[in-house]
C-alpha positions as CSV (number, residue, x, y, z in Angstrom):
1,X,23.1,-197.6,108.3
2,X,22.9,-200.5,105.2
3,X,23.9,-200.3,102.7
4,X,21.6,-201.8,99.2
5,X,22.6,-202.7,95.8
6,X,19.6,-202.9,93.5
7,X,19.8,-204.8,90.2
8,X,17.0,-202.7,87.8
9,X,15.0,-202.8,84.4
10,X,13.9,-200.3,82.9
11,X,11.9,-199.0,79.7
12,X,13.6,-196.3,78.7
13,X,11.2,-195.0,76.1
14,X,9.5,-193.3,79.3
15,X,11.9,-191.6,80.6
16,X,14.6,-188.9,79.7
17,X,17.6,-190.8,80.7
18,X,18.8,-192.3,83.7
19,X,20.4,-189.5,85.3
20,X,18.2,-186.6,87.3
21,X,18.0,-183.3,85.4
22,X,15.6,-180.5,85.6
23,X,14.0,-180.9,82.3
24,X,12.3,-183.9,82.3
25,X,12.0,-186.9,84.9
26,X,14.5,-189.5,84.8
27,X,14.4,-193.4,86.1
28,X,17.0,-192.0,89.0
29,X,14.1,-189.4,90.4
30,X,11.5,-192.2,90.4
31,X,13.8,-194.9,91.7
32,X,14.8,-192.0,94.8
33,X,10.9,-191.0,94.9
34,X,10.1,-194.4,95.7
35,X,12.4,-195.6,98.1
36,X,11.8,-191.7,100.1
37,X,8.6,-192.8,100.8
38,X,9.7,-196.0,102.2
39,X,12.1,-194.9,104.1
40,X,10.3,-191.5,104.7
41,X,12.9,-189.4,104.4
42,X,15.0,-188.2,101.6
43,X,17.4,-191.1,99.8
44,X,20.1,-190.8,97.1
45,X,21.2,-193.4,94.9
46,X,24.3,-194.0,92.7
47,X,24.3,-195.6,89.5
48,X,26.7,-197.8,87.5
49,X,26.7,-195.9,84.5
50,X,24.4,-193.0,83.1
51,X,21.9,-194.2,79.6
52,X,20.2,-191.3,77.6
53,X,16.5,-191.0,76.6
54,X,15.4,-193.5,75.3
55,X,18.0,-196.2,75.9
56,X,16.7,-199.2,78.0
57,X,18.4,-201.9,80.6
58,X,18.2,-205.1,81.4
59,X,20.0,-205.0,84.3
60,X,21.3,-201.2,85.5
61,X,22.8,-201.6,89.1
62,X,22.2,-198.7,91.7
63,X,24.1,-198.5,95.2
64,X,22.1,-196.5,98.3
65,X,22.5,-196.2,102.4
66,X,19.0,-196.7,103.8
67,X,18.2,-196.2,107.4
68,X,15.2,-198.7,108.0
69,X,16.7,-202.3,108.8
70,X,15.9,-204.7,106.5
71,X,16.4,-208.0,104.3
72,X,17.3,-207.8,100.9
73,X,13.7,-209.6,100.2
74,X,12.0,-207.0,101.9
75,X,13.8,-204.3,99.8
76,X,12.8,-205.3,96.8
77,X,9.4,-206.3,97.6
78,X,9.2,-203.0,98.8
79,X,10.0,-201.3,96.1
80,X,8.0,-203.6,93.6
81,X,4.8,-202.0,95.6
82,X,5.9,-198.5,95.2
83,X,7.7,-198.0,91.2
84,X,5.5,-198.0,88.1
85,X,5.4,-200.8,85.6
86,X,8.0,-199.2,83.2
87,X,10.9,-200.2,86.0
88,X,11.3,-203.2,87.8
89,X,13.6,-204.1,90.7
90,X,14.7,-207.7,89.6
91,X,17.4,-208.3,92.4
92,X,18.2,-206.6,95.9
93,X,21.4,-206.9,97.8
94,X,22.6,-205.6,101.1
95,X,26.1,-205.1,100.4
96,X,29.6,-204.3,102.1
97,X,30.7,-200.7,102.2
98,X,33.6,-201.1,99.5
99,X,31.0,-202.5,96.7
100,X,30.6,-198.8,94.7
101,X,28.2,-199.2,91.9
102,X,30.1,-196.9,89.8
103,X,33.8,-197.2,90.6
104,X,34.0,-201.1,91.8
105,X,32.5,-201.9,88.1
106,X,35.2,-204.0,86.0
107,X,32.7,-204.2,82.6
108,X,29.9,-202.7,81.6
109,X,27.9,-204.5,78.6
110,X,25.7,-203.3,76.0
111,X,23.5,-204.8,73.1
112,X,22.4,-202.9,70.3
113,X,19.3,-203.9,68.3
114,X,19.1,-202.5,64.7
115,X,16.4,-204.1,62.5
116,X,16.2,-203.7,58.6
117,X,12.0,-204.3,59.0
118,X,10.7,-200.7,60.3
119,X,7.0,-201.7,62.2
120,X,4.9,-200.0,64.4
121,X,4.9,-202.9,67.3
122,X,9.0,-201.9,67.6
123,X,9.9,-198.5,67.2
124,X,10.6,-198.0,70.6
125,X,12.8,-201.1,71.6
126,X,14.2,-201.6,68.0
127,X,16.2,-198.9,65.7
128,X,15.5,-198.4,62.2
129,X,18.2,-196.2,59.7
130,X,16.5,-196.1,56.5
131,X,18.6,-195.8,53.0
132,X,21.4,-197.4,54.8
133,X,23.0,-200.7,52.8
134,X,23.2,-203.2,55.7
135,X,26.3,-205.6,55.4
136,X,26.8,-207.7,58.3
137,X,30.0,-209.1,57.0
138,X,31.4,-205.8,56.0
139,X,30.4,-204.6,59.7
140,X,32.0,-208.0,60.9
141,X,35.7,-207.1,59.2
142,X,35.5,-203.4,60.9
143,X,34.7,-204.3,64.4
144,X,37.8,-206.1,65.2
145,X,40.1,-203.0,64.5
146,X,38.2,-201.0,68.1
147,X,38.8,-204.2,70.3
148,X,41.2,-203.2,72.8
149,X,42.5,-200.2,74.6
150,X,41.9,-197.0,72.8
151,X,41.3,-193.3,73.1
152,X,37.8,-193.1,71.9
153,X,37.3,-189.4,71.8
154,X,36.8,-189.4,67.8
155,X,33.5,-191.7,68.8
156,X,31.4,-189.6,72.1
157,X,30.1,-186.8,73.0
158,X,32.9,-183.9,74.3
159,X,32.7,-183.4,77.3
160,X,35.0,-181.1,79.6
161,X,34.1,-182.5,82.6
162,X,35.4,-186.2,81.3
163,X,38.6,-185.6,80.2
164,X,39.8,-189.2,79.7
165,X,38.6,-190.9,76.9
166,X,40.6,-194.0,77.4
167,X,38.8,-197.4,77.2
168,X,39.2,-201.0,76.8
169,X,37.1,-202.2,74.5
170,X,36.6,-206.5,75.2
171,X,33.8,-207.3,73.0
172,X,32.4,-206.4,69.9
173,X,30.5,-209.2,68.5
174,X,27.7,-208.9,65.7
175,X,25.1,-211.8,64.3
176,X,22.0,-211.5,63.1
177,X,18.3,-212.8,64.1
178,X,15.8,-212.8,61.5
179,X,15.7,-209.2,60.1
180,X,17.9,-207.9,63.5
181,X,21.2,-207.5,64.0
182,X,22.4,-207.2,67.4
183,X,25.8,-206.1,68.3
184,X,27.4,-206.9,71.7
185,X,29.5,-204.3,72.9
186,X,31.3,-204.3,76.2
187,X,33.8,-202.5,77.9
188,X,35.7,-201.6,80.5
189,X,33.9,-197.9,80.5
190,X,31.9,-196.0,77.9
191,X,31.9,-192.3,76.7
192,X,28.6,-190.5,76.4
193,X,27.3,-191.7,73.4
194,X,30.0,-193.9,71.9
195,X,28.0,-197.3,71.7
196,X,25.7,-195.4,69.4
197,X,28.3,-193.5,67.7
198,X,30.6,-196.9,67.4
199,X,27.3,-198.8,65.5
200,X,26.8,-195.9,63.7
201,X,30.4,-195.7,62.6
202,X,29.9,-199.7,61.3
203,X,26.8,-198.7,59.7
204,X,28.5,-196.1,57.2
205,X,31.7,-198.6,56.5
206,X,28.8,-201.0,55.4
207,X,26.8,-198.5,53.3
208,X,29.7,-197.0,51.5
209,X,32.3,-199.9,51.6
210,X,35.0,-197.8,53.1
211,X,38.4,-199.3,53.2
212,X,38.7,-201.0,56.4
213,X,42.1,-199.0,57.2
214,X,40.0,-196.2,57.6
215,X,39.0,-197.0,60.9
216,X,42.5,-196.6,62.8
217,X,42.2,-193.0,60.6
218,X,39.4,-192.4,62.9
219,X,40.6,-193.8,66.2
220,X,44.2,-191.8,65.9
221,X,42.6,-188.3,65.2
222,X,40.6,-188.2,67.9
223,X,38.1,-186.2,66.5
224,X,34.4,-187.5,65.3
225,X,34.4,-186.9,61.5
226,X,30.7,-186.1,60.9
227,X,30.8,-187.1,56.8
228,X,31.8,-190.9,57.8
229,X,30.2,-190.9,61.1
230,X,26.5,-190.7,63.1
231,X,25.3,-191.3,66.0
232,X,22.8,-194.3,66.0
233,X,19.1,-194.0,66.9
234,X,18.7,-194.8,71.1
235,X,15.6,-196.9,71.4
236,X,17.5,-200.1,70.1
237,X,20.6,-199.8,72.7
238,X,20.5,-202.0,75.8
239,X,22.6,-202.0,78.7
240,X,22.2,-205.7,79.7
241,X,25.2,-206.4,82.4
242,X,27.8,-205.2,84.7
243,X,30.5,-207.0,86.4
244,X,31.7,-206.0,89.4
245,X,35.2,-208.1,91.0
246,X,34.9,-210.7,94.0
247,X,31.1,-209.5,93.9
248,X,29.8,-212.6,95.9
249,X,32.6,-211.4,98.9
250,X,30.9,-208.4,99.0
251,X,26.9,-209.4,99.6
252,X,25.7,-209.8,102.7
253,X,22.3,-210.8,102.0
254,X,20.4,-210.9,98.2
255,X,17.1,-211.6,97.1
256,X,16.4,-212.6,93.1
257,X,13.4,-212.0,90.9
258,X,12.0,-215.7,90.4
259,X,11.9,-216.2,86.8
């Protein structure tokens, strides 16, 4: 049997997260539906990470055994026939057994797209905090202080089931665009809603000018205090990238979206 790594896009704004659940349908469920029919008979896919409703990616990876031989091209043309406009299949690879989409991944990388210009036309791929004093270079001083191995319970959602909250945090880089500012936020691993909770947390230094020393406070109790911070909006957070180690060794055959 093969074994496929798919390289997806995805609105998010359509969807209630990534993962299947019974309440609402997910990009998972309509990534399996798809490739069920192709294959015509029931197939399960693993994803590199889990995103919420309402978060989007650029490039979300997904691993899956399929038992119909064929090329990576014909895999992702396949698929391009059978998902709806709001996911895309931009690259297909018949991979090794050892490549896990989850466990092989080294980084994960995430952008974050708060605007200080609320519109119509962006609502859904842009987040807006009103009454919030945005100060880039206040946000700039902060952000250095979470680079590097941490426990980062104090900024996710508990959750029993997870009980390390260990992470290495390599990147945490903030400019700005016009009226965006986009932070770039990556990691070994991420905790259920700790890129949101971490721009949130950055958002509240810069609104009430809290002393910078405050944020080791907040890493060292390992406890989210709800008066300093808030979990950021969803519909501007991207996951655009992850990494996996010696991943050319493990492709067998790969097709690319032409750009």
């Amino acid at each position: 049997m093969q074994k496929f790594l798919i390289k997806i896009a995805y609105d998010g704004s359509c969807y209630h997260g990534w993962q299947n659940q019974p309440n609402g349908i997910s990009v998972q469920e309509v990534i399996e539906a798809s490739l069920s029919k192709i294959a015509k008979t029931k197939i399960a896919i693993v994803g590199s990470g889990r995103t919420d409703t309402g978060v989007h990616a650029l490039a979300q990876y997904a691993h899956f055994y399929f038992p119909v031989k064929m090329s990576a091209l014909q895999m992702r043309l396949a698929l391009r026939t059978k998902l709806p406009d709001s996911i895309r299949v931009i690259g297909a690879y018949l991979i090794e057994d050892e490549l896990h989409a989850r466990f092989t991944a080294s980084q994960r990388k995430y952008k974050y797209v708060l605007t200080k210009a609320k519109s119509p036309f962006n609502r859904l791929y842009k987040s807006f905090v009103p009454y919030m004093k945005l100060d880039v270079a206040k946000m700039r001083e902060v952000a250095p202080y979470l680079l590097g191995e941490h426990d980062f319970a104090s900024f996710c959602k508990p959750n029993p089931d997870i009980p390390n909250t260990v992470c290495n945090l390599t990147q945490f880089e903030i400019i700005e665009e016009g009226n965006d500012i986009i932070f770039y936020i990556s990691a070994n691993r991420f905790l259920h809603n700790m890129v949101r909770r971490l721009v949130g947390t950055l958002i509240s230094f810069s609104h009430h000018n809290y002393d910078n020393s405050l944020i080791i406070d907040l890493i060292n109790a390992k406890v989210g205090n709800q008066n300093i911070m808030f979990t950021s909006p969803p519909n501007g957070l991207y996951l655009y990238e992850v990494e996996y180690p010696n991943f050319e060794k493990l492709v067998i055959d790969y097709s690319l979206e032409e750009v």
